[in-house]
Every structure is written in structure tokens, then in C-alpha cells.
C-alpha positions in Angstrom: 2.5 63.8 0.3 3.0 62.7 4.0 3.9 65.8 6.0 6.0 65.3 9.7 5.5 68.0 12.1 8.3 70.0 12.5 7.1 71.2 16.6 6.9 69.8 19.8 5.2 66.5 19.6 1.8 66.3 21.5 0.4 63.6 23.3 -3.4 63.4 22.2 -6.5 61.6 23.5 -8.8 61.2 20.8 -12.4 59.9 21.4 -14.9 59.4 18.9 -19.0 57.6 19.8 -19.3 54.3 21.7 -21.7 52.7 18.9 -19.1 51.7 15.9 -15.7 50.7 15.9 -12.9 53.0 14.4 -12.9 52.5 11.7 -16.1 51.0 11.0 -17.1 48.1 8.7 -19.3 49.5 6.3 -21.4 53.0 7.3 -19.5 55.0 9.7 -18.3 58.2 7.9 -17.2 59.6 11.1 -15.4 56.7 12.0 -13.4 56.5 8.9 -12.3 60.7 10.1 -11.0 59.7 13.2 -9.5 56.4 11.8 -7.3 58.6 9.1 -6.4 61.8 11.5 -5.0 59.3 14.1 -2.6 57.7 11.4 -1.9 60.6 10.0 -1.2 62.3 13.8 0.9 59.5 14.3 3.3 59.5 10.9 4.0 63.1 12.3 5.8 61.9 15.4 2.4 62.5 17.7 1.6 60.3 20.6 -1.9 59.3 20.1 -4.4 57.7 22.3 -8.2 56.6 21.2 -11.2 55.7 23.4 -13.6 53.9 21.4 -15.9 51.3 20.5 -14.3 48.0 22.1 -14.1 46.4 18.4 -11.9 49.1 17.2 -9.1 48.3 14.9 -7.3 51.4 14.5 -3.4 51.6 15.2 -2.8 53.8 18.3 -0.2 54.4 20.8 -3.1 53.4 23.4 -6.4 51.9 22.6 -9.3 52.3 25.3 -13.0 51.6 25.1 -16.2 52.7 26.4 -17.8 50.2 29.0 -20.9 50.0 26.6 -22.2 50.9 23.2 -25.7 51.8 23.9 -27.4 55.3 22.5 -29.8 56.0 25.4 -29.8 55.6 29.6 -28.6 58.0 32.0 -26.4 55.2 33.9 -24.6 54.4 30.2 -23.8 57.9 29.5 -22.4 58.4 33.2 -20.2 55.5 33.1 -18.8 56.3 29.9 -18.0 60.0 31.5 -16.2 58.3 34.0 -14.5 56.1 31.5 -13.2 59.4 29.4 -12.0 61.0 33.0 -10.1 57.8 34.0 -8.2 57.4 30.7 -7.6 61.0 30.7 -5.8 60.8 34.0 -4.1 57.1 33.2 -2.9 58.1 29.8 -1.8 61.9 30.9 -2.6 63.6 27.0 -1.7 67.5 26.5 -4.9 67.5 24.5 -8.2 66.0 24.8 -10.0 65.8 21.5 -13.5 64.3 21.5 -15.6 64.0 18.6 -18.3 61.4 20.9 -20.1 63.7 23.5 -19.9 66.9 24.7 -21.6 65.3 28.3 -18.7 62.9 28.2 -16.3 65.8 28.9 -18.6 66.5 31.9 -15.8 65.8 34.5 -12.9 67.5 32.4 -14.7 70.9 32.0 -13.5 72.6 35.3 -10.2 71.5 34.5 -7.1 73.5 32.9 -6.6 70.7 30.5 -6.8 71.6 27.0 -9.8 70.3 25.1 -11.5 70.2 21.6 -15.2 69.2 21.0 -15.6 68.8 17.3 -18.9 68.9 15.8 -20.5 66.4 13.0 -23.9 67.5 13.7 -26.2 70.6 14.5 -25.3 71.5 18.5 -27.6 71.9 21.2 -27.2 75.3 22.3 -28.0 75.1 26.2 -25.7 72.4 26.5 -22.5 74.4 24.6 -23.5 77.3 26.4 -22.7 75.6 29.6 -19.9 73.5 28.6 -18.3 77.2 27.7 -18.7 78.6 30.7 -17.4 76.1 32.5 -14.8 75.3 30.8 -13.7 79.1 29.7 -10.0 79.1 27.6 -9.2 75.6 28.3 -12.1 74.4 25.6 -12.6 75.1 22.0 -15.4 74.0 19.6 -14.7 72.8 16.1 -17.7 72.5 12.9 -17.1 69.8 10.4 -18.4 73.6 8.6 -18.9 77.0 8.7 -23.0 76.0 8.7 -21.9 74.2 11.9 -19.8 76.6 13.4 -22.1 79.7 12.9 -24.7 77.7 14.7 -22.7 77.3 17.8 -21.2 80.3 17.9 -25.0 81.4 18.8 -24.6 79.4 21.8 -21.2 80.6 23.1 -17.4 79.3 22.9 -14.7 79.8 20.7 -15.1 78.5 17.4 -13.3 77.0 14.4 -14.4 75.2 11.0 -12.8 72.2 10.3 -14.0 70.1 7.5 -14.4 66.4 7.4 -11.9 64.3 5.5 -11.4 61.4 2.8 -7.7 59.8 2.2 -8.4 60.1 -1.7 -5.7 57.7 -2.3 -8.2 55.0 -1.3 -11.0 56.2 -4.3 -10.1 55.5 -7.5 -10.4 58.3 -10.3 -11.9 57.7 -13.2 -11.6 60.5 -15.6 -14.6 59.2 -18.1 -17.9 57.3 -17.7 -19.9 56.1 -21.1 -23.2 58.2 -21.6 -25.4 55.7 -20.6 -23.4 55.4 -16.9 -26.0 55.3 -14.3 -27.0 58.4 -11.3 -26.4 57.3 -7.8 -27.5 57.6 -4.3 -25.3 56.5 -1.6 -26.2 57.4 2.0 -28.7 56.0 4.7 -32.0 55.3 3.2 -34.1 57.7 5.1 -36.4 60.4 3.7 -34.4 63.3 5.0 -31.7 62.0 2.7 -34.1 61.9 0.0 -34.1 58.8 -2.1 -37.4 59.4 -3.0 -36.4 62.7 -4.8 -33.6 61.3 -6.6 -35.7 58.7 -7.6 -37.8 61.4 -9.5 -35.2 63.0 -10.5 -33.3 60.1 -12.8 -36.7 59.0 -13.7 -37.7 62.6 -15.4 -34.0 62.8 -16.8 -34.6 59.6 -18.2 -31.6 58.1 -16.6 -30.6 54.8 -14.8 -30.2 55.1 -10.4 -28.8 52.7 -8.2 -29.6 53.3 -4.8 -26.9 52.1 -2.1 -27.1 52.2 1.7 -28.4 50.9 4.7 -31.9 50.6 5.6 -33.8 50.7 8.8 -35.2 47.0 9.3 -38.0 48.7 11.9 -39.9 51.5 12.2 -41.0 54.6 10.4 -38.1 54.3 8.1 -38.7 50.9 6.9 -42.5 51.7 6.4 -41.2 54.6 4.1 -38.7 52.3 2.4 -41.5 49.7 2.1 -43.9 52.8 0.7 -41.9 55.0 -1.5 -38.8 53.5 -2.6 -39.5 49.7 -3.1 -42.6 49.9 -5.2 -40.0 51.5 -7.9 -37.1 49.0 -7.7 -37.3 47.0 -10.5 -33.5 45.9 -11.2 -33.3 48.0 -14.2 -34.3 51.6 -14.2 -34.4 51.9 -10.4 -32.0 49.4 -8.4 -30.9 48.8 -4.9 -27.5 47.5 -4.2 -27.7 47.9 -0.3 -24.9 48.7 1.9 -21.6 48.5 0.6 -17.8 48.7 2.3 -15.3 50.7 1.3 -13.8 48.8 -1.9 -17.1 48.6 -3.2 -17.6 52.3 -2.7 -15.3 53.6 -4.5 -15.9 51.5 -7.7 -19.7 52.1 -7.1 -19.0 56.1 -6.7 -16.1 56.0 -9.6 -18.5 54.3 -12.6 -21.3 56.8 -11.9 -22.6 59.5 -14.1 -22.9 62.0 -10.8 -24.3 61.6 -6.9 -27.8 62.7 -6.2 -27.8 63.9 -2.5 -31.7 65.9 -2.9 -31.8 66.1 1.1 -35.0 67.2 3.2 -32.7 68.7 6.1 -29.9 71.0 6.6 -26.7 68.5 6.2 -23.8 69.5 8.5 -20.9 68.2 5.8 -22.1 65.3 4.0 -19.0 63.2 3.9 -20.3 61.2 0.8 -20.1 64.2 -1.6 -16.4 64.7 -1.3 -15.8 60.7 -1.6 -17.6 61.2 -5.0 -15.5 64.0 -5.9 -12.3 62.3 -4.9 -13.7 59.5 -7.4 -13.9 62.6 -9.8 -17.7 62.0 -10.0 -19.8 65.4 -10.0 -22.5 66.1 -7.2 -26.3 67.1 -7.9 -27.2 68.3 -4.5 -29.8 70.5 -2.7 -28.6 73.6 -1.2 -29.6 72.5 2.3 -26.7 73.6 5.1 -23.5 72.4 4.5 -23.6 71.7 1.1 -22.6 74.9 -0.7 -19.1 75.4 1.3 -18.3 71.7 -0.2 -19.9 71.3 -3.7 -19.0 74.9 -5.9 -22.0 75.1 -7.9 -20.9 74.6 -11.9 -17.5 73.3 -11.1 -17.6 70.3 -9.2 -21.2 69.8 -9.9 -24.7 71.9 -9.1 -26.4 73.3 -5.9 -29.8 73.5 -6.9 -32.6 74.2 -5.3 -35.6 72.4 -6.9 -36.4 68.6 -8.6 -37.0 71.1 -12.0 -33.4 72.5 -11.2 -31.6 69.3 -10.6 -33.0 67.7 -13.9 -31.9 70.2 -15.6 -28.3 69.9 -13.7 -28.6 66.2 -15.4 -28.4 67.4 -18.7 -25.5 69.6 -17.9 -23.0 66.9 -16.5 -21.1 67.2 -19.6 -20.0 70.5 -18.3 -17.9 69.1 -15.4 -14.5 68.1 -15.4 -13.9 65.2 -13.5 -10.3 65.8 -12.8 -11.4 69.2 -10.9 -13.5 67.2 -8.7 -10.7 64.9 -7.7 -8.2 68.1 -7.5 -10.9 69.9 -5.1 -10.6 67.1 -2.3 -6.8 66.7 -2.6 -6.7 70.3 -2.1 -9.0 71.3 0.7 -10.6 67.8 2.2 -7.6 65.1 1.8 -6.5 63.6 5.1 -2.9 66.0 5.5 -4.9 69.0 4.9 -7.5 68.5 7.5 -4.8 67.0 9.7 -2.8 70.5 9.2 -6.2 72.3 10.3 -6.3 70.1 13.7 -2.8 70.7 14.5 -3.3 74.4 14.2 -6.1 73.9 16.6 -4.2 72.2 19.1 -1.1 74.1 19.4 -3.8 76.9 20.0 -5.6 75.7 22.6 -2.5 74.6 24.7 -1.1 78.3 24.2 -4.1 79.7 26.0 -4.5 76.6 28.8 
């Protein structure tokens, strides 16, 4: 249901990374956040700026962009500061919310204007621990989780959990799959996200897995594509459908037996799990960081904490209603939800500014 604020309007500057657009063609989960709170800001009478990747699409009262899109050099990162301080004072916002670079902030810290940082990945302390001081009330830290959020709070600041989103209108449910449907994988190829796991995982279940995603075409992660995942694609048991967009995704997610996520690192959300779930497919995942607070373990699927575990979690998919798993994300991950979360979190943060 489409909520409209019933306070003050705000006007908002919302930034998100130089290197996709917003939103982003195929991988971009982030992207696809900040595409769906800036529509959603906006059908609530909010004035809403973005400062993003120059190819952005997104509908916006203002649309900026970063001068370049590049991931490393001191000169990049310095004019893109200066690019996030120039809007700032051109487009006058009561709130500037960046979920790109804490550094980008840089010239903004000092200042009285209200700002949020929000968090999609493990913070560096030093760096939040200066940013705080600086900044004191006029700056407040949001964790795409509480795994995120307890992390920084080591560092210093005032911190919130906000989770990441999916507009589950745009995932079809489907409330059965035949027994034979086949176990998924769905994220970047890498080994962190463990493909390889998953891979022994269907194969000891004695199950069909199609792996989907992008794939380094350099590098240590292509040599461990090339080494442990290729050698058992055969089109049949083990098959690789390589990245898909959003359409695809959700009939991909939608006709699977359950997600494998059997990660190798502590995941800060893992925004695929709940676009499962809003599909009303289960998740078999590895208890690294984030994952408890979304997946509850027996319900919408199993936490597990071993390849013996999550076999066995295989042969229990049975026990999962599917239409729990779609109710989950409407309740506490849909796009109004989350948006209720951030306007909290504004309206805060200019009360103490």
C-alpha cells in the first residue's frame, strides 16, 4: 500500500557509488535500494535529489553525477568530494543521505547540516571514528543490519539498523515448485560467496543447481572459476546461466526448489536472500554475519552451519511454506517499510542539527 507522509516535507540529497548507474542494469543490489527509496520518498511529497553515476535513470527532482567512475586514485576521490560539496550547496537539501563514501562527506563534516552515512558493508573503524568526531550531532550512521551496526558502534557515532529493501511487487510468487525443481545460486561468482560449496551441496542431495551471476573475466577469481566451478558444469546436473536482469531474476528465483548462499565471509545483508523470499522460495544459508537477522531458521528456510547441515536442510524443504517467505519481506523488507525506517531517521537527525 503506498503511504504519503503526513509531516513537513524534506528536501533530500541522496548519493549512492560513482561505479553503476541507479538503478543498475543487471548486478547492482544497492543500486536497485536507492532506486526504490527515491520513488518511494518522492510518492510521499519529498523533494529528492540524487548524485550518481552519470548513466543514471532514476526519476528525481534533481539528478547530478560524479565527475568520474573510477574505484581507486586520490585525485578521483577528491574531485568527487568536491562534487558532493558543490551539489550540496547548489541544491540546498535539509538532509544529506549518502550511501557512496564516507570520505565523500569530507567537506560536509564540520558543518551543522544534517547527514546520514548508511552502511552496505563492514566499516573501517578509524575512518568512522573520525568522521564522528568531527561531525558530532549533525551525523548519524545507518547498518543495512544489526551485524553492521554493532560493528560500528565499536568505532564511535550514533547508530541505527536499517535493512536493505526489495519492491516485492516486482518478484513473482509462486506458491509451488514440482519435486524435481532445481537448487540455485544467484550472486557474484567468487569463492567467498561460495559456489563451490553449493556445488557440493546439490550434488550430495542429489539435486539439480543452476548457478547465475557474474564472473570476473581476470584475475584470481576467474582462475577459481576456471578451477573449481567450470570443470563441473555440464548443462545438466550443474549449469551456469550467467548474469541475469531483473525479469529474469525473478522467474529464475520464483521456479527454484530453494537459494544456496554457503558464504566463506561474514555477509552484511545479502540482498538476494530476501528477493528469494519475496519469490516465496526458501533460503539454505550459512550462518556467517547478517544472515540470521534475515533468514529465521525453520521458517523461511535454514541457517546452518556445515555442508552436512545444509544437505540435510535439502531434504527438509518440504517443511517451508512459501507463502511465509513472501509474507516475511512484505512485512519487514518491502520498499514502504524501509522507507518508514529512513524517514524516522531523518526527522531525527534534523531535530538534533
Amino acid at each position: 500500500m503506498e503511504r504519503v507522509s503526513q509531516a513537513v516535507p524534506l528536501r533530500l540529497l541522496i548519493t549512492a557509488d560513482p561505479m553503476l548507474p541507479v538503478p543498475p542494469v543487471l548486478y547492482g543490489g544497492i543500486e536497485r535500494v536507492v532506486a526504490e527509496l527515491v520513488g518511494a520518498l518522492r510518492r510521499r511529497g519529498h523533494l529528492v535529489g540524487v548524485l550518481a553515476h552519470r548513466d543514471s535513470t532514476v526519476p528525481a527532482d534533481a539528478r547530478h553525477a560524479w565527475p568520474n567512475d573510477l574505484r581507486s586514485g586520490s585525485l578521483d576521490h577528491l574531485a568527487n568530494l568536491r562534487t558532493l560539496a558543490r551539489t550540496t550547496r547548489d541544491f540546498g537539501p535539509d538532509v544529506v543521505h549518502s550511501f557512496s563514501r564516507l570520505a565523500y562527506l569530507g567537506a560536509l563534516l564540520t558543518s551543522r547540516r544534517p547527514k546520514l552515512m548508511s552502511y552496505q558493508r563492514h566499516p573501517t573503524p578509524h575512518t568512522v571514528r573520525w568522521a564522528a568526531r568531527f561531525a558530532g550531532g549533525s551525523l548519524l550512521f545507518t547498518g543495512c543490519s544489526e551485524f553492521i551496526a554493532g560493528l560500528g558502534r565499536r568505532a564511535g557515532g550514533r547508530w541505527v539498523a536499517i535493512p536493505n529493501c526489495v519492491n516485492t511487487s516486482r518478484y513473482r510468487f509462486i506458491d509451488r515448485v514440482p519435486k524435481d525443481a532445481p537448487l540455485v545460486f544467484l550472486s557474484r561468482v567468487e569463492r567467498i560467496k561460495g559456489p563451490h560449496h553449493a556445488i557440493a551441496i546439490a550434488r550430495r542431495a542429489g539435486r539439480r543447481l543452476v548457478i547465475a551471476g557474474n564472473r570476473a573475466p581476470a584475475g584470481p577469481e576467474a582462475e577459481y572459476f576456471d578451477r573449481a566451478i567450470a570443470p563441473h558444469v555440464d548443462g545438466d546436473t550443474v549449469r551456469y546461466a550467467g548474469a541475469v536482469d531483473d525479469e529474469q531474476k525473478s522467474e529464475f528465483l520464483g521456479n527454484s526448489a530453494a537459494l544456496l548462499l554457503p558464504i566463506e565471509w561474514d555477509e552484511p545483508f545479502g540482498i538476494v536472500m530476501i528477493e528469494a523470499m519475496a519469490c516465496g522460495t526458501p533460503v539454505v544459508a550459512f550462518a556467517r554475519g547478517a544472515v540470521p537477522e534475515v533468514v529465521r531458521d525453520g521458517i523461511d528456510g535454514f541457517v546452518v552451519e556445515s555442508l552436512d547441515a545444509a544437505v540435510s536442510a535439502v531434504g527438509r524443504l518440504a517443511d517451508i511454506d512459501r507463502a511465509r517467505c513472501r509474507e516475511r519481506v512484505q512485512r519487514t523488507f518491502d520498499v514502504e517499510p524501509v522507507t518508514d525506517a529512513y524517514e524516522r531517521a531523518y526527522r531525527e537527525i534534523v531535530a538534533r542539527s
